[in-house]
C-alpha positions, 0 to 999 in steps of 0.5 A: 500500500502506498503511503499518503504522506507528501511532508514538505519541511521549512528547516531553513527557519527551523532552528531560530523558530526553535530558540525562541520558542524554547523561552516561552514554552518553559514558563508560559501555561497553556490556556488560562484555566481557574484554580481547581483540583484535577480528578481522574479523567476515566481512563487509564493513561497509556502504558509504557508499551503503548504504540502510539508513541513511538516512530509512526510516520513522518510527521511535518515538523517544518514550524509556522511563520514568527508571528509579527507583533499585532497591528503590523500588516500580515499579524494573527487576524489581520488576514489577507489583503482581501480581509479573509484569514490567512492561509498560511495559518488558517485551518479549514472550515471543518477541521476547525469544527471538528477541533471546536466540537472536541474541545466542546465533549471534553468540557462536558465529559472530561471537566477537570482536563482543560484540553484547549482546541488550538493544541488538538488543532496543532496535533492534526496540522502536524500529523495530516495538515488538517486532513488535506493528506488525504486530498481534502475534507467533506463537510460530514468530516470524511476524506476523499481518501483513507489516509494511512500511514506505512507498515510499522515493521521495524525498519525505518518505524516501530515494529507494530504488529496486526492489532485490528485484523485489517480493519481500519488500516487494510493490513493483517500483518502490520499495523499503520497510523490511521486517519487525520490524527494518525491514531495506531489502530490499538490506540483508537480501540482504547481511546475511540470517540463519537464526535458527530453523536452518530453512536459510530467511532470512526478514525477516519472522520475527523470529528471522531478522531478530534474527539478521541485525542481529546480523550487520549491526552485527557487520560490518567487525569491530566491537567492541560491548563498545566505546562509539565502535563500539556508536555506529558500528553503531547509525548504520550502522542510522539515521543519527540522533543521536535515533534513537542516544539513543533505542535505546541509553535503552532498551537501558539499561532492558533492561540494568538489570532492564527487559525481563521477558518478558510476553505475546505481543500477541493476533494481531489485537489491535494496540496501543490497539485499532487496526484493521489494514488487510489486507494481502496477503500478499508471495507467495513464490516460486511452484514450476514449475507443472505443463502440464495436459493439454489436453482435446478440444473438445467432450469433457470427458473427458480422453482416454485417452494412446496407449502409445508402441512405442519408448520414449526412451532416457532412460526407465527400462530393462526390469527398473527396479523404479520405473515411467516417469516417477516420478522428475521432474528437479529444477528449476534454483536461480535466483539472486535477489540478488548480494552482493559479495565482497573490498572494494567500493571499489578504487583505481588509478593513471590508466592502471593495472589495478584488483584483480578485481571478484567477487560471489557469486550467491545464491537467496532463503534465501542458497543459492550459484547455479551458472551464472549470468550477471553483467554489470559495467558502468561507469556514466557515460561518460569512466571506467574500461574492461575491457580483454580484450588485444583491445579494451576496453568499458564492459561485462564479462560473467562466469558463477558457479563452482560456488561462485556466485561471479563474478570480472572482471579487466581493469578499468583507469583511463583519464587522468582522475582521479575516483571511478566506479560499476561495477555488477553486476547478474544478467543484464540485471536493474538490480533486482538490483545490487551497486554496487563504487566505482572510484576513479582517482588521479593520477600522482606527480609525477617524482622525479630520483634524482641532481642534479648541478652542470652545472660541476662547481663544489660550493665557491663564495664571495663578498664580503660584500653580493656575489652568488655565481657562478649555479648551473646544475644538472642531475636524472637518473633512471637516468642520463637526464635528468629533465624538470619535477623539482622540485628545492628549495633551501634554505641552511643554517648548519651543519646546519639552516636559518638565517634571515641570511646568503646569500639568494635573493629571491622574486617580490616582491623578498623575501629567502627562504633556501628556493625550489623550481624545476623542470627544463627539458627537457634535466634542468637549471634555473639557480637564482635569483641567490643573494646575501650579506649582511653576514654572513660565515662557512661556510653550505651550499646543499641540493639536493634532489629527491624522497626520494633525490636530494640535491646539496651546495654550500659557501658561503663569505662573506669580510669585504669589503676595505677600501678604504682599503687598495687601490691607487692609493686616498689619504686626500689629497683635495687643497685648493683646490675642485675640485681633484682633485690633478693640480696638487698639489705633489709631495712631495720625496724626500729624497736620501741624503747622506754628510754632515748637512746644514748647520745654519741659523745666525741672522745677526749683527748 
């Protein structure tokens, strides 16, 4: 199929267009919009693997004129010469209809988004140049042809496979942006709109696709009066900062006086003359056709039915004033696409249940289907299974309610960590899938709920430069004990952690004042060897285990005796070499005596 994309791209401003664009954009919000709080919008905002986002075409991203200041000839709103819009900037009449209209439904049904005309205007000028891609708009918001975007098969695009069976873009094997607002067809079927009021939701009418870009930027509550969410929902759309810089330029243009009405293209007359080629039209979904009867070999005249005598009992009943047959039973809706209902990433703890997975089954133009099958497989192996209480499978299978929604429960982790794929398709359909992200997280770590010291001691000291008693405690939880707890240490002065006094020493022999150890089997563990240092006063040993279990040990360091002071110790080294005392003379012991002792008196001559 031949791509209906003619870009021709004004890069010779581009780059100055750019820098002053980037000043602006940085602190201007867009739209003024009151105070208020943003609810919900109603839909979940696309996923991380949404398609929509990523390379789909080749959007123009050649930028509008620099406005001129207002007043001076050629301004927003002073028009051409002949005092209509200028063309340059204008937007054709029912393409700007269709913008307005959109704008109109999103007050109504998404109040809290604000989403402005002028940026869904922006979105359609890059995308398809308001619909004149496709040769032109009519007034009821058809173009005269489908305007199709290429093949996404991952070579110079995304690779995107079949979503629609063909439908909207003819292809059953790869997916193409349908429309003048460029939608993937898997996009459309999530985000679809009636723009028009027909009950039909059709990409290719500019009325319906405007209103289902209202709807995909309003998603997951956005805010669009708000400059961080207007920049959120335009990547959502195309994750390109040019492809940002480019719509949000020429929704300024729009929103300072550009975007007068002009003429709707001439069907059949594209841009510059260019000759489309023709394109078949996508057919739409064909009715059940009526069994001709068969005629007789040889005889072209159809044969006359011969009256059944015993009419069926479903026939109507003598006296019915409507004749046999005039009332045909009405065929049953078909769904075409699922779209997920609740949060399509959901999360449990290995070896948990995850919360129900629901989709809801819908007809081409968004209608609820009754009774339909939908099958949800885990893709990959080693992930998640279904569990029924009887056994478990890879596989799940659950039928539309009247409402055409479909719930599995019983989804549960297996051991193993990771992020998994469950995917909903109808019936045997992988055309036809919605995509729910399953991620299994680890077990938290045991957490003790009391530590207690194994001997009962909760006061220890020690000498200055000595080590303390070896500490042995012990982790419970509900009274039994905790195996493989971590249990951290850390040594405090007063109430907080003090960088001197008792310590332990690390691996590498330095002196750390925190450590973390874990239990044995049993509940206890004996923590490393805590020693002092010459600091001497009242510190304290925190336990702790978890948020709730902590234990408290009072550390004392007492001045070192002297050694001078002990015992059996002298200050008296002896004199000669060597000698160590044994035969140093003992010092005399003064008896007690009732009398003086005689003085000495000097001989005489």
């Amino acid at each position: 199929m031949k791509i209906l994309r003619t870009r021709a791209a004004s890069v010779s401003r581009q780059g100055l267009c750019t820098a002053l664009l980037v000043a602006s954009l940085t602190t201007a919000a867009v739209g003024a919009s009151p105070p208020h709080n943003a609810a919900d919008a109603g839909d979940p905002a696309p996923g991380p693997g949404n398609p929509q986002r990523l390379p789909h075409g080749s959007p123009n991203l050649a930028l509008p004129d620099l406005v001129p200041p207002p007043g001076t000839p050629g301004a927003p709103g002073s028009g051409t010469p002949d005092g209509g819009p200028d063309k340059a900037t204008g937007i054709p009449a029912t393409a700007l209809a269709a913008y307005k209209n959109a704008e109109k439904i999103a007050k109504e049904q998404w109040p809290d988004c604000h989403v402005p005309w002028e940026l869904i205007a922006g979105i359609g000028k890059v995308e398809s140049d308001h619909g004149g891609m496709g040769g032109g708009l009519r007034t009821d918001g058809s173009s005269a042809r489908p305007i199709i975007g290429p093949p996404l098969t991952g070579e110079k695009f995304a690779l995107v496979r079949d979503t629609d069976g063909g439908r909207y873009d003819g292809d059953r094997q790869f997916d193409h942006a349908v429309g003048p607002m460029q939608f993937i067809p898997s996009t459309w079927q999530a985000y679809a709109a009636d723009g028009r009021g027909t009950g039909q939701k059709d990409p290719n009418n500019i009325f319906d696709a405007a209103a289902g870009t209202a709807r995909y930027l309003c998603a997951g509550g956005l805010d669009l009066s708000k400059p961080g969410d207007v920049e959120k929902a335009v990547l959502r759309y195309n994750s390109s900062r040019d492809y940002l810089n480019t719509v949000l330029a020429w929704m300024r243009t729009y929103q300072n006086g550009g975007g007068g009405a002009v003429s709707d293209v001439p069907v059949g007359s594209p841009p510059g003359g260019t000759t489309l080629p023709t394109i078949p039209t996508v057919p739409t979904v064909p009715t059940v056709p009526t069994t001709p009867s068969r005629p007789t070999p040889g005889n072209t005249t159809p044969s006359t039915p011969k009256p059944n005598p015993k009419p069926k009992p479903d026939q109507n009943k003598p006296g019915d004033k409507d004749k046999p047959g005039d009332h045909k039973p009405k065929p049953p809706a078909t769904a075409s696409h699922l779209e997920p209902k609740g949060d399509q990433e959901v999360t449990a703890v290995v070896g948990k249940a995850f919360p129900s997975l629901t989709v809801r089954a819908l007809t081409a133009d968004g209608g609820s289907v009754t009774g339909t099958r939908v099958q949800f497989e885990v893709i990959g192996k080693g992930g998640p299974l279904f569990h029924n209480g009887r056994s478990t499978s890879a596989t799940a299978t659950a039928t539309t309610g009247k409402d055409g929604l479909a719930t599995v429960k019983g989804l549960t982790a297996g051991d193993k960590a990771g992020t998994y794929t469950v995917r909903a398709t109808i019936g045997d359909r992988s055309s036809t899938h919605v995509d729910f992200t399953a991620v299994v997280t680890p077990p938290e770590p045991p957490q003790a709920d009391e530590i207690v010291s194994v001997d009962g001691n909760t006061s220890l000291s020690a000498p200055a430069n000595g080590s303390f008693k070896k500490i042995r405690v012990k982790a419970t939880a509900g009274g039994d004990p905790m195996a493989n707890a971590k249990i951290t240490a850390t040594i405090l002065e007063g109430d907080k952690p003090t960088e001197t006094g008792p310590y332990f020493k690390d691996k590498a022999g330095n002196r750390v004042r925190t450590i973390t150890v874990s239990t044995a089997e049993d509940g206890t563990v004996v923590l490393n060897k805590l020693s002092a240092d010459d600091r001497t006063g009242s510190f304290t040993l925190r336990l702790t285990a978890g948020d709730h279990a902590e234990l408290s040990v009072k550390l004392t360091v007492v001045p070192k005796p002297d050694e001078s002071e002990q015992p059996g110790k002298s200050g008296d080294k002896g004199t000669g070499k060597g000698d160590k005392g044994k035969d140093a003379p003992k010092k005399a012991t003064a008896t007690p005596s009732s009398s003086p002792s005689p003085k000495a008196t000097k001989p005489t001559d």
